[in-house]
C-alpha positions as CSV (number, residue, x, y, z in Angstrom):
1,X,0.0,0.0,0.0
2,X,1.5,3.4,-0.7
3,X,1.7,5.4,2.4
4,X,1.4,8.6,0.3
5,X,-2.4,7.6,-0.7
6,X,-2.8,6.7,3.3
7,X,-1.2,10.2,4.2
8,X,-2.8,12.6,2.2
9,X,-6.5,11.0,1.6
10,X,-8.9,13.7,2.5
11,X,-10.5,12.2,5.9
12,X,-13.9,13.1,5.2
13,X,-14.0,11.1,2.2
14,X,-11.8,8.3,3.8
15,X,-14.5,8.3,6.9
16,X,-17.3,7.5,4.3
17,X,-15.4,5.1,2.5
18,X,-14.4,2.5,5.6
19,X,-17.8,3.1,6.6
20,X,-19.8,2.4,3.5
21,X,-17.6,-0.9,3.8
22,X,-18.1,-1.9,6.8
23,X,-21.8,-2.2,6.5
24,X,-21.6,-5.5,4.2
25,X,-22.3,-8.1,5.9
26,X,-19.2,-9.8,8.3
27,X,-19.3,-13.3,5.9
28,X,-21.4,-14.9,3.2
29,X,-21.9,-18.3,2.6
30,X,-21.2,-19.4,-0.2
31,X,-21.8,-23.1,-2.3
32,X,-18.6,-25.4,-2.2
33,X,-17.5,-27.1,-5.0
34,X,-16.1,-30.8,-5.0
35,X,-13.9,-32.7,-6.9
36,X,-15.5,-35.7,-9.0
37,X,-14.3,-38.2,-5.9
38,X,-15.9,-35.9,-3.2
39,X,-18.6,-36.4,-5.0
40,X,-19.1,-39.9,-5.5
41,X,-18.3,-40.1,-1.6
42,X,-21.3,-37.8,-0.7
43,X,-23.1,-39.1,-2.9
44,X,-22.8,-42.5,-0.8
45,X,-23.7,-40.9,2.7
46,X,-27.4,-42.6,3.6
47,X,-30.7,-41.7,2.4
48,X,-32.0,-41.4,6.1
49,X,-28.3,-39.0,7.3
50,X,-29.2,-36.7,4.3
51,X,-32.6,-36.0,4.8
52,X,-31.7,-35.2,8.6
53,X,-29.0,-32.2,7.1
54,X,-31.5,-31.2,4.7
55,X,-34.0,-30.1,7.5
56,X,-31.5,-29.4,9.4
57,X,-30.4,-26.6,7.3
58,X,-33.6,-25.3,6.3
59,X,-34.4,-25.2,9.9
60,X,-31.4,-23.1,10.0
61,X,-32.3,-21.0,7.3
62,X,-35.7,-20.3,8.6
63,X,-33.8,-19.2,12.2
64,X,-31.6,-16.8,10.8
65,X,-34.1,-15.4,8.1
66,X,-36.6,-14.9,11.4
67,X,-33.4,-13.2,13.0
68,X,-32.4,-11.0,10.0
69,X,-36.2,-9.3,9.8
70,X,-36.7,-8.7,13.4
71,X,-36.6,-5.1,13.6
72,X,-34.3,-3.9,16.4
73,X,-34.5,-0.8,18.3
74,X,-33.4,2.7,16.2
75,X,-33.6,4.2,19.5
76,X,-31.1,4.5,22.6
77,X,-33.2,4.7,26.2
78,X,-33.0,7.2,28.2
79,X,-31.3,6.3,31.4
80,X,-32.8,5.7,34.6
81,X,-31.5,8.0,36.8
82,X,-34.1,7.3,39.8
83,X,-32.1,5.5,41.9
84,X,-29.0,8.2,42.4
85,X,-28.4,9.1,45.7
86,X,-26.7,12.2,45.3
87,X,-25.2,14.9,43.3
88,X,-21.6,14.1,43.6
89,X,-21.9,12.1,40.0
90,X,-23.2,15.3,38.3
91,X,-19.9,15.5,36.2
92,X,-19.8,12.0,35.6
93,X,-23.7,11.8,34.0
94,X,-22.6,15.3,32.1
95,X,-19.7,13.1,30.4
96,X,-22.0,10.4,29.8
97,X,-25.1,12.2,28.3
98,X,-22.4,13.5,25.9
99,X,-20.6,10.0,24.6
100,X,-24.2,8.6,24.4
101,X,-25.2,11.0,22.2
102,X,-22.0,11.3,20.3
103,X,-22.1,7.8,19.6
104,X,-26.2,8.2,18.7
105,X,-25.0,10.8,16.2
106,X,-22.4,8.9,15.2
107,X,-24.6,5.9,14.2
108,X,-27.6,8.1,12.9
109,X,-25.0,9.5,10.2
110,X,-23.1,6.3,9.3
111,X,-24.5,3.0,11.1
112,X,-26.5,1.8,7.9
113,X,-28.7,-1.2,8.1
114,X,-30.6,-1.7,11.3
115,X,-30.8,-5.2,11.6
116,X,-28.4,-8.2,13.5
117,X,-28.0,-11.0,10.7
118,X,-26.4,-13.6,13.2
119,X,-26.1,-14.9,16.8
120,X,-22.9,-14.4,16.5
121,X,-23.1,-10.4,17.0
122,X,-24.8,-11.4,20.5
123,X,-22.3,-13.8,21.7
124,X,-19.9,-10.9,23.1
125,X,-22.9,-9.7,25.4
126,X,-23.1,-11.2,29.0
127,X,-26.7,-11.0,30.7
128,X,-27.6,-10.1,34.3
129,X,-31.1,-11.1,34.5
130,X,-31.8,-9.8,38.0
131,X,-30.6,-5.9,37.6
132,X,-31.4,-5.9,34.1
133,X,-28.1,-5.9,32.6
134,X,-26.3,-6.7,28.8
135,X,-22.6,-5.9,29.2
136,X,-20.7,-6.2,26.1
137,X,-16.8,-7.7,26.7
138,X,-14.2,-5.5,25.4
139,X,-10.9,-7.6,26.1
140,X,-8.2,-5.5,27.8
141,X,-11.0,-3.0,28.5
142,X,-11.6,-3.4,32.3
143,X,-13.3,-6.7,31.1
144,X,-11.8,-9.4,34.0
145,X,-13.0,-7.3,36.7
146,X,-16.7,-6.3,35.0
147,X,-17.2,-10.1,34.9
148,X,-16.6,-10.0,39.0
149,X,-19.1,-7.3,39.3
150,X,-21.7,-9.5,37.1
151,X,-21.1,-12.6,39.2
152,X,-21.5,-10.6,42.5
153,X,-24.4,-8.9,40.9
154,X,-25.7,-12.4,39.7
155,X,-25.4,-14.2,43.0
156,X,-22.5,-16.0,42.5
157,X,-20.1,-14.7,44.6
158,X,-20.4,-12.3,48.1
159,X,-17.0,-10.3,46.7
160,X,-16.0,-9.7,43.7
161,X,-12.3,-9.5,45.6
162,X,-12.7,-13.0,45.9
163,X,-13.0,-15.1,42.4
164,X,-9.9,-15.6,40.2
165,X,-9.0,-15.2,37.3
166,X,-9.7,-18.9,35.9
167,X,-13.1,-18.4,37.5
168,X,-14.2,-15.9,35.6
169,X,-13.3,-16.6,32.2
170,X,-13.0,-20.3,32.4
171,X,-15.9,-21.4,34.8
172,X,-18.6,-20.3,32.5
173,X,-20.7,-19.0,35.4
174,X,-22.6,-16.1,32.8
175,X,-24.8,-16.3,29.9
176,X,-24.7,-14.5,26.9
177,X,-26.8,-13.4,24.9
178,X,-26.7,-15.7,21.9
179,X,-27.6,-18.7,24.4
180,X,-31.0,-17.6,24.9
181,X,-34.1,-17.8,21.9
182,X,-35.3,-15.3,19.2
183,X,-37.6,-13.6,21.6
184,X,-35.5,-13.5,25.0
185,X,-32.9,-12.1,23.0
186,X,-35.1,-9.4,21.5
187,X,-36.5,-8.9,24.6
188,X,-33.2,-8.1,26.9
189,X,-32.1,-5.9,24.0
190,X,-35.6,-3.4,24.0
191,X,-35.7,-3.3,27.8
192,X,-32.8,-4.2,29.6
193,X,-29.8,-1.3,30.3
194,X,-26.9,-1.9,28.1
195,X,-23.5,-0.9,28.9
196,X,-20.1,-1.1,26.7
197,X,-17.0,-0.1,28.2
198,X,-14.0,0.8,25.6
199,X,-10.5,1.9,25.7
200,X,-8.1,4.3,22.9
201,X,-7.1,1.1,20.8
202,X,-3.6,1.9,20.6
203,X,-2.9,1.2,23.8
204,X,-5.5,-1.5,24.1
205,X,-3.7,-3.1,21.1
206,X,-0.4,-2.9,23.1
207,X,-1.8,-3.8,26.4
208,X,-3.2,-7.2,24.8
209,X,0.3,-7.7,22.8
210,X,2.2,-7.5,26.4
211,X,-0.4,-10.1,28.2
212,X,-0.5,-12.4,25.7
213,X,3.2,-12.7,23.9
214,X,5.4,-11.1,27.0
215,X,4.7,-13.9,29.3
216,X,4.2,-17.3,29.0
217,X,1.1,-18.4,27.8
218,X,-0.1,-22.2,27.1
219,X,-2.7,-21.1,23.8
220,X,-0.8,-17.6,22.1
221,X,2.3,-18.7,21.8
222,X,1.7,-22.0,19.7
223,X,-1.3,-21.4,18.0
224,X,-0.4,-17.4,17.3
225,X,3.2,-16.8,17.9
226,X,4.8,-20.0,15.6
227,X,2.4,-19.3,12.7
228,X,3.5,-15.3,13.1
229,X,7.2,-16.2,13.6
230,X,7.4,-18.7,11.1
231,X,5.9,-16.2,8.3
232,X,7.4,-12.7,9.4
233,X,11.2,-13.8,10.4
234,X,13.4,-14.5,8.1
235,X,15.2,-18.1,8.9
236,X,12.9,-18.8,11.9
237,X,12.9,-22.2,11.5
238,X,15.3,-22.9,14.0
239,X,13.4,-20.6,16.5
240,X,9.7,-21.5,16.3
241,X,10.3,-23.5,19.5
242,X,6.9,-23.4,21.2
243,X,6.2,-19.7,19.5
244,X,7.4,-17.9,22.2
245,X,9.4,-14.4,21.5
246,X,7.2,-12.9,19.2
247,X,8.8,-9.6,18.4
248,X,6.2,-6.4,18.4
249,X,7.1,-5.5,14.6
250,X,6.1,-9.1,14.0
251,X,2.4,-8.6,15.5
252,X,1.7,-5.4,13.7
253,X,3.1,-7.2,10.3
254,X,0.1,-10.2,11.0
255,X,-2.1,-7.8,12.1
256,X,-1.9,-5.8,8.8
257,X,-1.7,-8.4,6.6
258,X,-5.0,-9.0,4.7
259,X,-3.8,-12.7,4.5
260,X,-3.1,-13.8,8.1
261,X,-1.1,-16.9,8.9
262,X,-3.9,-17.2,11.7
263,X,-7.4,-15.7,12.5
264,X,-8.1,-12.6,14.3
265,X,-8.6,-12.7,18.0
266,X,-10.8,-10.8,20.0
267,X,-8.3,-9.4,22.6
268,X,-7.3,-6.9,19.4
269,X,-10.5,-7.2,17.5
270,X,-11.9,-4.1,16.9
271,X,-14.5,-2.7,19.2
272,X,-16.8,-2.3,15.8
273,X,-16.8,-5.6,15.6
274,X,-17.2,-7.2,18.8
275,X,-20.0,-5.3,20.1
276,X,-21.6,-3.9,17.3
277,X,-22.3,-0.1,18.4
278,X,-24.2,1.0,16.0
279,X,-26.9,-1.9,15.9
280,X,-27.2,-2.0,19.9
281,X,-27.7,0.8,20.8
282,X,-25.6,1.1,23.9
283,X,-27.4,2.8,26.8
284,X,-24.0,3.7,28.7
285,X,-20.3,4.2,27.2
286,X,-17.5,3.9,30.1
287,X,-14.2,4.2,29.2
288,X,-10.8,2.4,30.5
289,X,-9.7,6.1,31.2
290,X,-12.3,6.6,33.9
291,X,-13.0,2.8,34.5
292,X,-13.4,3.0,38.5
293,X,-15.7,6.0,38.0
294,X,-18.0,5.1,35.1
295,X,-18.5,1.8,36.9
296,X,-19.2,3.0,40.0
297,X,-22.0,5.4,39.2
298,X,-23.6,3.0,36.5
299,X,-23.7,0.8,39.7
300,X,-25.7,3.5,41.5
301,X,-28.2,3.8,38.1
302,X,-28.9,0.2,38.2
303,X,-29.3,-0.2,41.9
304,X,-26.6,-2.6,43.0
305,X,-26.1,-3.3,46.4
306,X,-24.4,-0.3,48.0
307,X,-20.8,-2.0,49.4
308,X,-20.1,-3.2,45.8
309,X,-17.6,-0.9,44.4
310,X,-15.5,-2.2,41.3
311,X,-12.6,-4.1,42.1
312,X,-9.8,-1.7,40.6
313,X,-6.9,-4.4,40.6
314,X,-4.2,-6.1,38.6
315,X,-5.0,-9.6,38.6
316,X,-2.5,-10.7,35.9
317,X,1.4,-9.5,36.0
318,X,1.1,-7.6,38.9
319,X,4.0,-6.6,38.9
320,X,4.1,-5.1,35.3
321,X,3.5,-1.3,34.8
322,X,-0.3,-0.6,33.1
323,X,-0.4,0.1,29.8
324,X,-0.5,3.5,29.4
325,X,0.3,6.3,26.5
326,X,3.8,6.3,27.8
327,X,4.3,3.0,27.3
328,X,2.8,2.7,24.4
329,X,5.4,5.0,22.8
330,X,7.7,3.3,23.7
331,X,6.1,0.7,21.7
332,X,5.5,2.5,18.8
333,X,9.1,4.3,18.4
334,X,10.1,1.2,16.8
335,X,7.4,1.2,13.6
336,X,8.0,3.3,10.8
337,X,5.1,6.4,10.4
338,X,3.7,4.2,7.7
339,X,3.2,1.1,9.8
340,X,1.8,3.5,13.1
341,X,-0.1,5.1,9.9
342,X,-1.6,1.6,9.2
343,X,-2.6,0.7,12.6
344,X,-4.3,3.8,13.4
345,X,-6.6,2.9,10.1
346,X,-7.1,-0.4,11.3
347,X,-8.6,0.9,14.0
348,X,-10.2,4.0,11.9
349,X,-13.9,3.3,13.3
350,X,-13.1,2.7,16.6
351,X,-11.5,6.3,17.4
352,X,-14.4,7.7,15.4
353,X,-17.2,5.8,17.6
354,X,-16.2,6.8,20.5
355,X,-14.2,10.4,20.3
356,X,-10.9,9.5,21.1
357,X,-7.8,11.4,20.0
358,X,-6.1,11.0,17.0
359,X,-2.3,9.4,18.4
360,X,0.7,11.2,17.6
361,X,2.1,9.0,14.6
């Protein structure tokens, strides 16, 4: 790609470009075709086996065409703001009135079609049935510690001091959204208060690249760091190992390359794409930059119990500094403008939705 183009597009026109693309659909199916000896093979499986498929997948058709014509809500709710106590959160509702309707805007100018098309832009949402909650998971976005507060919320727990880390993201103690039928998902979505929480993606995309590569790590470093070292480093084959070492430079080459050795990952998927902003309809935006805060007084809106505060701790390296703007510079100083130019567009819609600062590149 020639930096010059990425440099010196007009951004106006560049804005309505990514977004005019990003309102076809996420993936089509599409019919396979099979060599003659496929063929014959099918063509043996049983009478009774094939029928079962065939109903199978026009039961599946019938689903998602159901799903792709329900009408979803144009409209954001207003929040409840019956249950606050007292004025000291004045500034914090001031901030949020403004990214709600930034983001309404936002969506009412360039969000396109109004309509899911699969379970699968659900499946990031977590429910809380008893306060009425849909929080949508935003990896290295306060996420570890907002699954405490739906657990404590939910029953599961007395403190959300006291569940670890496997317990929350291995012990499968939450439902999302996609687990539930046509109508209780339509349901939650018109009526229950739903909350996103985000963070600037440069350093969320650093912050993620630190957790998962820097230390050792069972699933990233086989599955994600061989197939990166093995395609980005020049004579690796000695050095694949177990696919730890995974160099920065090398992550941002993967990440940027339209023909990944390996899938995406939702600890740097976009935000765009993991909680679909502008078919939601988010009733509250927090950010990572005022995590305690926004959490806090969203916990006053929805009524929580009054000793549950959110648990503003490390529970992963420690001992390593948070990610912050400094480090991430540090981080950055070794990319060339066009590859920090690249990133940034990556992540285009993401610092659009939500208002945060174009980084010094």
């Amino acid at each position: 790609m020639n930096p010059r183009f990425h440099m010196s597009e007009d951004p106006k026109e560049k804005k309505e470009r990514l977004l005019v693309n990003s309102k076809s659909p996420a993936g089509v199916l599409t019919k396979t075709s099979h060599s003659q000896g496929e063929d014959e093979a099918l063509s043996k499986t049983t009478g009774s086996l094939t029928t079962k498929l065939i109903e199978q997948h026009q039961g599946t058709k019938t689903l998602f065409k159901k799903f792709s014509e329900m009408s979803w809500p144009l409209d954001i709710h207003p929040l409840n703001k019956s249950l606050l106590k007292d004025n000291k959160w004045k500034k914090t509702d001031a901030t949020q009135e403004k990214r709600r309707s930034f983001l309404q805007e936002f969506c009412r100018k360039y969000g396109g079609a109004n309509r899911l098309q699969s379970f699968h832009m659900v499946s990031r949402i977590y429910v809380e049935d008893k306060h009425k909650i849909l929080y949508c998971e935003v990896p290295k976005a306060g996420c570890s510690n907002w699954k405490r507060i739906l657990m404590v919320l939910n029953g599961l727990a007395s403190s959300a001091y006291n569940i670890s880390h496997d317990a929350v993201h291995y012990g499968k103690h939450l439902k999302t959204l996609d687990s539930f039928d046509l109508k209780g998902i339509y349901t939650r979505l018109n009526t229950y208060t739903k909350a996103v929480f985000v963070r600037d993606p440069m350093e969320r995309l650093v912050s993620a690249f630190r957790d998962k590569f820097e230390h050792p790590n069972s699933y990233y470093h086989p599955v994600f760091g061989k197939a990166i070292i093995k395609k980005y480093r020049p004579n690796a084959c000695e050095e694949l190992n177990n696919g730890s070492g995974v160099k920065f430079k090398e992550f941002i080459y993967y990440l940027l390359d339209s023909h990944r050795p390996v899938g995406m990952d939702i600890h740097w998927e976009k935000v765009s794409k993991l909680c679909y902003p502008c078919l939601i309809n988010y009733d509250f935006v927090g950010k990572f930059e005022t995590l305690e805060e926004d959490t806090n007084y969203f916990l006053q809106l929805i009524g929580a119990p009054k000793e549950l505060k959110f648990p503003n701790f490390k529970d992963r390296h420690s001992s390593d500094e948070r990610t912050n703007a400094q480090v991430v510079r540090q981080y950055l100083k070794n990319l060339t403008r066009t590859e920090r130019q690249l990133i940034y567009d990556f992540y285009y819609l993401d610092y659009l939705m939500f208002n945060y600062t174009t980084p010094f590149l």
